[in-house]
N, C-alpha and C positions, 0 to 999 in steps of 0.2 A: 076899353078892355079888348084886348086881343082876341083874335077872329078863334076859335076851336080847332082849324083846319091849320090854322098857320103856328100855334103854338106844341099842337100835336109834331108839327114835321120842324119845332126848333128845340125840341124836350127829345124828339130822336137822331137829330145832329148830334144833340151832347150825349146821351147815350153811346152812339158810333164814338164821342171823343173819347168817351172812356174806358171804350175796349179798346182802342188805338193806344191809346197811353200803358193799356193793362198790357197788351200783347210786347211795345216798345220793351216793358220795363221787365217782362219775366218770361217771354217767349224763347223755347231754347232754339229756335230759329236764329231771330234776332240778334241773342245773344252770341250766335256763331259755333255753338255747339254741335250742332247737327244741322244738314241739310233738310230742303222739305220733307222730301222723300222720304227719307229717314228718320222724319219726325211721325209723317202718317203712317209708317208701316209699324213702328215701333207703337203707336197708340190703337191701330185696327188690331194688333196682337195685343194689347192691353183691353179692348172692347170685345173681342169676338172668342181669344187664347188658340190654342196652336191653330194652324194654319198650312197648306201643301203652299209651293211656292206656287202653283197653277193658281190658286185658291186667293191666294194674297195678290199677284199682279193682276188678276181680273177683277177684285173687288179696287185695288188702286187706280184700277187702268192704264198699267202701263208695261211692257213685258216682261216675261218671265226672267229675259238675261239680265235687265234691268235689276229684276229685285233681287236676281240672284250676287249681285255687286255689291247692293247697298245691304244685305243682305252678310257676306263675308266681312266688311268693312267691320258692322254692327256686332258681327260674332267678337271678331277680333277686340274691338273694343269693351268687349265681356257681357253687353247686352243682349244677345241674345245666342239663342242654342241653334244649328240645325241638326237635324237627327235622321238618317238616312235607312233606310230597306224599314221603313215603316210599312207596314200592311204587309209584310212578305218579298215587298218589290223595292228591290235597290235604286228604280230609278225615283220612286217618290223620296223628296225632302219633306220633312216634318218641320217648321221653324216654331218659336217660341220663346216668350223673352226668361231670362234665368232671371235669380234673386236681385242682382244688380240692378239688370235693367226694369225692372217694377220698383226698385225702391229709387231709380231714379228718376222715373214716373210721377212715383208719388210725394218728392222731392217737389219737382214744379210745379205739384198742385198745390205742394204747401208754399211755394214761394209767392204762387198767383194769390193765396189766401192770404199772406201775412201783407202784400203789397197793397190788398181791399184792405183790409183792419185799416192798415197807416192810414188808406184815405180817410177811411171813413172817422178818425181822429178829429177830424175838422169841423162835425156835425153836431152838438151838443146830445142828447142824451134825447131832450122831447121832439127834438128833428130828427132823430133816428126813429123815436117810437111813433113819428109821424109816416118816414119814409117806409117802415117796416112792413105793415100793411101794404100800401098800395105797389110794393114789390112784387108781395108774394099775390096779389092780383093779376101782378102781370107775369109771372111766371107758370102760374094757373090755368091764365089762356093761351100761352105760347104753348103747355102740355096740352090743354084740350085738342087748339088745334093739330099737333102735332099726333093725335089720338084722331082728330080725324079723317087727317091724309094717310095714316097707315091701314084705315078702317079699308079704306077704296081701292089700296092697293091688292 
């Protein structure tokens, strides 16, 4: 029987393979639809909702002209809005994504779902209700600890 330690780090090789294959296969990076950049700002505005562009390049880390490009780019392509003399002041931009861009959001999320489904086709019914469980185990503890590094923060 295989050692615990060694079967633990070749069950999360395959894990790693199957987020490599998930991302390959429905990532709108990948797929050439949008840049990184433009993939993180457009999902920090899907996580956080409007945003000042001061507000979005420091939470992205990277400058204001910067996002202010990819930023135009993404209006242009109807994804997202900026809205100017927010608060009273002309020089603040307000950005945020329009209907398009959340519904193209939630497009990839259903592409990344329908692409698990296919896999998970492979699995018979008592291997899914085998795997089922020790899933939501492990996504139990990924929340915990994830509950316990914000605790410290």
């Amino acid at each position: 029987m295989q050692e615990a330690g060694a079967l633990r780090e070749e069950v999360a090789e395959l894990l790693f393979e199957l987020a490599r294959s998930l991302r390959r296969r429905t990532h709108p990076v990948r797929q050439g639809e949008l840049t990184p950049e433009q993939f993180w700002l457009l999902k920090r505005l899907w996580l956080r909702g409007p945003l000042r562009i001061g507000e979005l390049a420091a939470e992205l880390g990277v400058t204001p002209g910067s996002i202010t490009v990819a930023c135009k780019r993404l209006e242009r392509a109807g994804l997202l809005q900026r809205e100017r003399g927010a608060f009273g002041d002309e020089r603040v931009v307000i950005v945020s994504l329009t209907a398009e861009g959340q519904e193209r959001l939630r497009q990839w999320q259903e592409l990344r779902r329908a692409y698990l489904v296919e896999l998970l086709a492979v699995l018979s019914s008592e291997e899914l209700a085998t795997l089922r469980p020790l899933l939501a185990r492990l996504v139990a503890a990924a929340e915990q600890e994830d509950g316990v590094r914000n605790a410290a923060r």
